[in-house]
C-alpha positions in Angstrom: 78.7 117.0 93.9 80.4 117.9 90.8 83.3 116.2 89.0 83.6 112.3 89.5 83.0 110.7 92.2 85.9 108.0 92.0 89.6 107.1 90.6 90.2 104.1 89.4 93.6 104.1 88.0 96.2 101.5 85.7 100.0 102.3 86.4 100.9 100.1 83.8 104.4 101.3 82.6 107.2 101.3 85.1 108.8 104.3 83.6 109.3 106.9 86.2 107.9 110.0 84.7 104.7 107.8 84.0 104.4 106.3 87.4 105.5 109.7 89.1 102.8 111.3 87.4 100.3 108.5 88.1 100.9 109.3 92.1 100.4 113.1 91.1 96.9 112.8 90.1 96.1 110.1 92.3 97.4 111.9 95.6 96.0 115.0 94.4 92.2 113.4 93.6 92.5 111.5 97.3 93.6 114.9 98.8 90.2 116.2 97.7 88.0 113.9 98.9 87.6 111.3 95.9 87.8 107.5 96.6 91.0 106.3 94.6 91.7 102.9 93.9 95.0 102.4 92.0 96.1 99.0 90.0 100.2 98.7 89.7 100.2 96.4 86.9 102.6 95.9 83.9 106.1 96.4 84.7 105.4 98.9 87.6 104.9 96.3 90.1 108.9 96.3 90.5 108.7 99.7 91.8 106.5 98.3 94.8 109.3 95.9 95.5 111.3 96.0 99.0 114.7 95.8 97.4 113.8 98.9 94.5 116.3 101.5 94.2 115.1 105.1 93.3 116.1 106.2 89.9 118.4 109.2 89.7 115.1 111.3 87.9 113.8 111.3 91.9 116.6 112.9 93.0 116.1 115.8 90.0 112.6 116.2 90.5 113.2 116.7 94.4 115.8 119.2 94.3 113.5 121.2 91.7 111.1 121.2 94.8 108.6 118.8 93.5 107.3 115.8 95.7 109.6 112.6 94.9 107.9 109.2 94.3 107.7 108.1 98.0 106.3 111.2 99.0 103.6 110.7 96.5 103.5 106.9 97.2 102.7 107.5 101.0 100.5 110.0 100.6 98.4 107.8 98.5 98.4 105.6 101.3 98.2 107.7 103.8 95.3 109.7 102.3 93.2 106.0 102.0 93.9 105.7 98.3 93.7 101.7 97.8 96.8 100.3 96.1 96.3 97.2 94.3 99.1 95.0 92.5 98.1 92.9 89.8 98.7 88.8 90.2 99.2 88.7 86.4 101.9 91.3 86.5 103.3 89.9 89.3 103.8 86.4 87.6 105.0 88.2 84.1 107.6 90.2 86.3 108.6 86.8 88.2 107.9 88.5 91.6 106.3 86.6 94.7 104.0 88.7 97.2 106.8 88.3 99.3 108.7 90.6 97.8 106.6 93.3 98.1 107.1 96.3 100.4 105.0 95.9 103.7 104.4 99.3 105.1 101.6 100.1 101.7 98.7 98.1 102.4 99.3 96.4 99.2 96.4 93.8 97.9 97.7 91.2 95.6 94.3 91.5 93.7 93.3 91.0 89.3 91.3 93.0 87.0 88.2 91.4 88.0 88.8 92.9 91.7 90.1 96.2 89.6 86.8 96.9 87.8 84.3 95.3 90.5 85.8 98.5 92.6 85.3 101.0 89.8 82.1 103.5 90.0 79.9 104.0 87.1 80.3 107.8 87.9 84.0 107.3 88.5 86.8 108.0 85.9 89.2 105.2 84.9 93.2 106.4 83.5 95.2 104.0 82.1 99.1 105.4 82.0 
């Protein structure tokens, strides 16, 4: 097999092009076959929340014909990508689990659970 074998990656900004872009590479590696295991952390965990609104950018990037966030998001999932939010992120956001979408399979998990899951032949990306 060529290329890596896994994805581990930090979506650590909550800015939409970084997050959007996060979901491109990450739908795109799971698409192929690799094992991805993202980590919303930082501020992104408030785009995971159920009461999030879109920003206008979505709406740009989808009438340019590009897949939006949610398309990206549920492909992720739907593709077996595992999507982790951080508990330390969570706290620093002042966000319960609760308050977290339900239809992700999201694991309220830490860094420890982050890197135990990352391969030695894997690639971890940090945006």
């Amino acid at each position: 097999m060529s290329g890596i074998d896994k994805l581990s990656l930090v979506i650590h900004s909550g800015d939409y092009s970084r997050m959007h872009y996060a979901l491109v590479l990450a739908s795109a590696a799971a698409a192929i076959g690799k094992p991805v295991t993202i980590l919303f952390a930082g501020t992104s965990v408030q785009a995971l929340a159920k009461n999030w609104r879109l920003p206008d950018e979505d709406h740009r990037v989808k009438a340019l014909r590009v897949a939006g966030f949610e398309e990206l998001l549920t492909a992720c999932r739907d593709l077996g990508a595992r999507l982790l939010v951080c508990e330390t992120a969570l706290a620093l956001c002042e966000m319960k689990p609760a308050q977290l979408r339900t239809d992700l399979n999201l694991e309220v998990a830490g860094a420890v659970s982050f890197l135990s899951d990352a391969s030695a032949n894997g690639d971890m990306v940090f945006v």
